[in-house]
C-alpha positions as CSV (number, residue, x, y, z in Angstrom):
1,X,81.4,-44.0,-7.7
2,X,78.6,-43.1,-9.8
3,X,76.2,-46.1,-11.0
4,X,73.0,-46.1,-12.9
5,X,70.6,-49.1,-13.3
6,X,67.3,-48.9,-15.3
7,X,64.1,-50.8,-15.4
8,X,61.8,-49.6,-18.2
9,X,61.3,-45.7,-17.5
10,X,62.3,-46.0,-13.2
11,X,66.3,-45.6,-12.8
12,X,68.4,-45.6,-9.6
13,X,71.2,-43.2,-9.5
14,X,74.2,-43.2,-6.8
15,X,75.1,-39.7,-8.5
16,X,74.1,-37.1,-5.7
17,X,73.8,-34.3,-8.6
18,X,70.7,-36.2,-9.5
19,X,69.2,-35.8,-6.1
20,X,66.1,-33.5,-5.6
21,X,66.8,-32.1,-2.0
22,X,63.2,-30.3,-1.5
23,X,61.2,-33.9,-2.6
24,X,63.6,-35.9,-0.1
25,X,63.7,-33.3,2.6
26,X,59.8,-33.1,2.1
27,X,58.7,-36.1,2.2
28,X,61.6,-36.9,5.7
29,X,59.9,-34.2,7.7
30,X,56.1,-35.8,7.2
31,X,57.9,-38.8,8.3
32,X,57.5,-40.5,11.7
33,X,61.4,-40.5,12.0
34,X,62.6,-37.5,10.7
35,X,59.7,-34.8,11.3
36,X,61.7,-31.9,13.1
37,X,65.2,-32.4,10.6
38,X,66.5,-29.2,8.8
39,X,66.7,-28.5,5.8
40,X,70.5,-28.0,6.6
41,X,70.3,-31.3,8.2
42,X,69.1,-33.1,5.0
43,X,71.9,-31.3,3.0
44,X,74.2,-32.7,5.6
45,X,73.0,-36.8,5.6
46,X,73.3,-36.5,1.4
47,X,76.9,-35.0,1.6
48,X,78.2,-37.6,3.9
49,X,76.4,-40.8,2.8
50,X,76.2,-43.3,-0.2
51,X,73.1,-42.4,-1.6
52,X,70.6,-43.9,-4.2
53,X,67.6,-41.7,-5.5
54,X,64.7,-43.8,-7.7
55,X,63.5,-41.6,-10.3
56,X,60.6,-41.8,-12.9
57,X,61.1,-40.3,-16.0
58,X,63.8,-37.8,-14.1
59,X,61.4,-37.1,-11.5
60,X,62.8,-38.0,-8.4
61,X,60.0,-40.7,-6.5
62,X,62.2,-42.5,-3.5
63,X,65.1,-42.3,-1.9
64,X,67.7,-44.5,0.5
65,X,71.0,-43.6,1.8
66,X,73.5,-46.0,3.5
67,X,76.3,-44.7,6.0
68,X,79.2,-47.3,6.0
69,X,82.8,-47.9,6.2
70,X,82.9,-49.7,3.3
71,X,84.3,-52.6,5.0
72,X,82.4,-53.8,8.0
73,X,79.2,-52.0,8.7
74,X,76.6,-50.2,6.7
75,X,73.4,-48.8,8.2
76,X,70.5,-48.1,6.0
77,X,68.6,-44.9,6.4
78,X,65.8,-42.8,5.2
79,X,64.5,-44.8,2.6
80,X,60.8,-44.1,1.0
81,X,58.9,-44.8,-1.9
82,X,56.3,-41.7,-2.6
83,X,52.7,-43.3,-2.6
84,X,51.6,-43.1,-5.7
85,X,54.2,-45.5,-6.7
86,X,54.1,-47.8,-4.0
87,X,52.8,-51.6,-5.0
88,X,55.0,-51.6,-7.9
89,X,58.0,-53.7,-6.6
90,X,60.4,-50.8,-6.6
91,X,61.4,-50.8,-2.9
92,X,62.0,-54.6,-3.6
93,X,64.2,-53.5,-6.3
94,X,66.1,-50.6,-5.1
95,X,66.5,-53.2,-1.3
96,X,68.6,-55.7,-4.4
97,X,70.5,-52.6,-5.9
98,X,71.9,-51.2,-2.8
99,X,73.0,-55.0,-1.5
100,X,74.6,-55.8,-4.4
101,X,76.2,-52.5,-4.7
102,X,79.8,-53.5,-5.9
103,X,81.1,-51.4,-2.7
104,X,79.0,-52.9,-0.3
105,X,79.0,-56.2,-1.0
106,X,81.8,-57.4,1.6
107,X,79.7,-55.6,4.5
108,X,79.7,-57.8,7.4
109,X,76.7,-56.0,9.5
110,X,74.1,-54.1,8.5
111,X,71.9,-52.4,10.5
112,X,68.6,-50.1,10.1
113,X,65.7,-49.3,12.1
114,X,61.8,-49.6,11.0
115,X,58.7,-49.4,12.9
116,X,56.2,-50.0,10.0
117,X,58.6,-52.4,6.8
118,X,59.6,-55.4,8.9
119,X,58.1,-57.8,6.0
120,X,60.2,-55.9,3.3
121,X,63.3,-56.0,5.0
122,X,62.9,-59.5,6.4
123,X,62.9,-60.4,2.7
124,X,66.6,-59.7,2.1
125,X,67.8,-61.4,5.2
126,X,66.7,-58.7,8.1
127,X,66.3,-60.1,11.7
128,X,65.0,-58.4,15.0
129,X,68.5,-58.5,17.2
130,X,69.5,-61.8,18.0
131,X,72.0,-60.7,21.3
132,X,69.7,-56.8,21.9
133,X,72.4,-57.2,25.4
134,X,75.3,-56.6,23.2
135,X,73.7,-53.3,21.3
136,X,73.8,-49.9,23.0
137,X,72.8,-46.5,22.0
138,X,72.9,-42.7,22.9
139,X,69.7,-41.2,21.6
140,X,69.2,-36.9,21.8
141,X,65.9,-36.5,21.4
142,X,66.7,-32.5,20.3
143,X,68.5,-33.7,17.3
């Protein structure tokens, strides 16, 4: 479903027709976690996940996509504020907008990985892994 919320001249959009591939795919391949993706790659992740794109004045300025079942786990992924517009409270903002998404809010788990935004997520109830025994993973470096 397609939702729009607004803050003075900033909007978050779930509608993917808003998205601006080239600034998302840009701005994921000068990332730490996503430097060798494709562009086919990128076209891939927005097709199969929920996404919300933060826009100024219809210029699009962040990004954050979840991958869920919409009933028991949601993983949030590749989300980025462009720099000029950092210190401006808007990945505090779009963090409230995805978790009280109206689909998401019966999740039971979510999970996401950071190296650098511990203190933002800890805000909305983040934690290191409290049994890391019980959590296993198949990682392919290639991909």
């Amino acid at each position: 479903m397609k939702r729009n919320y607004r803050k003075g001249y900033y909007l978050i959009s779930t509608d993917k027709s808003k998205l601006d591939i080239k600034v998302i795919h840009d701005y994921l391949t000068n990332s730490y976690w996503a430097k060798n993706r494709t562009l086919k790659t990128s076209k891939l992740i927005i097709k199969n996940s929920l996404n919300f794109g933060l826009y100024f004045k219809n210029k699009q300025i962040g990004y954050a996509r979840v991958i869920t079942d919409y009933a028991t786990f949601a993983y949030l992924a590749d989300v980025f504020i462009l720099e000029e517009f950092r210190g401006k409270g808007l990945s505090k903002w779009m963090m409230k907008i995805i978790l009280e998404y109206k689909e998401l809010e019966n999740i039971r788990r979510w999970s996401l990985a950071t190296r650098d935004a511990h203190g933002l997520y800890e805000k909305f109830g983040f934690h290191s892994l409290k049994e890391p025994e019980k959590i296993m993973e198949k990682f392919n470096k290639e991909n």
